[in-house]
N, C-alpha and C positions, 0 to 999 in steps of 0.2 A: 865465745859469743858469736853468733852471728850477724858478717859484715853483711854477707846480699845471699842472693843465690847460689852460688857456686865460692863463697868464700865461708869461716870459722878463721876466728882469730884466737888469742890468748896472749895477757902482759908475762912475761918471763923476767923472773925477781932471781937477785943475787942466791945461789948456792952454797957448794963445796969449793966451788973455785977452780974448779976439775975443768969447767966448759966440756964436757964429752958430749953432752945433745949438740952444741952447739958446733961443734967439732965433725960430729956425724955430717950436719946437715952443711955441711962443707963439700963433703965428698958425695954427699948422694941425697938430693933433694925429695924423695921418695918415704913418704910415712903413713901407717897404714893405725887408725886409731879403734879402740874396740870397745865401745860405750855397754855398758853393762850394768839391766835392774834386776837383781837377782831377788829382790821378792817378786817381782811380775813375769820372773825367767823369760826374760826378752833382752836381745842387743842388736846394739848397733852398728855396723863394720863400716869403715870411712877408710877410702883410697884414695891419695891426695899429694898433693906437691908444696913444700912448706918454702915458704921466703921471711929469711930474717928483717925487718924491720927497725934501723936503729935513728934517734935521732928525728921521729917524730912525734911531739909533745899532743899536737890533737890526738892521735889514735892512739896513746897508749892513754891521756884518760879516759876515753872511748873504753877501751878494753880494763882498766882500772876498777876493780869490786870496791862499790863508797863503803863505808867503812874499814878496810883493810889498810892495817899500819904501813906495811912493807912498801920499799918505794921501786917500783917498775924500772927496769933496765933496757928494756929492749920489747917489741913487738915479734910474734910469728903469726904469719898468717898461710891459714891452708886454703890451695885451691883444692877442690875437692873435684874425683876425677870419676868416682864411683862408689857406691852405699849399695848396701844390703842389711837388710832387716830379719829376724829370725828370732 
């Protein structure tokens, strides 16, 4: 979702258990995302700085899809540093 200009957010729901994203973004706050309509052969590239978010009940039902069972663990949110369209 979109927080503002220069932020995207997403609720992060229980796994494997593994935490490896979240483990990643431990050591290296750096995520590069690649939005892709493959009938309209067009995407989207997002360069951006992620922060975990835990612990706050307004934004993640902010970021919560209503009707979806699963129940949110945690917030990330991206700053977004640079995009390119193609």
């Amino acid at each position: 979702r979109v927080i503002d200009a220069q932020t995207l957010g997403f609720a992060d729901y229980r796994g494997n258990k593994q935490y490896i994203s979240l483990g990643n973004l431990v050591e290296n706050i750096n995520v590069h995302l690649f939005l892709i309509d493959y009938e309209e052969q067009s995407r989207v590239k997002i360069w951006g700085e992620a922060l975990v978010v835990e612990d706050d009940p307004a934004m993640l039902s902010a970021l919560h899809p209503a009707g979806y069972a699963a129940k949110p663990e945690r917030a990330v949110l991206i700053r977004v540093l640079a995009w390119d369209a193609n």
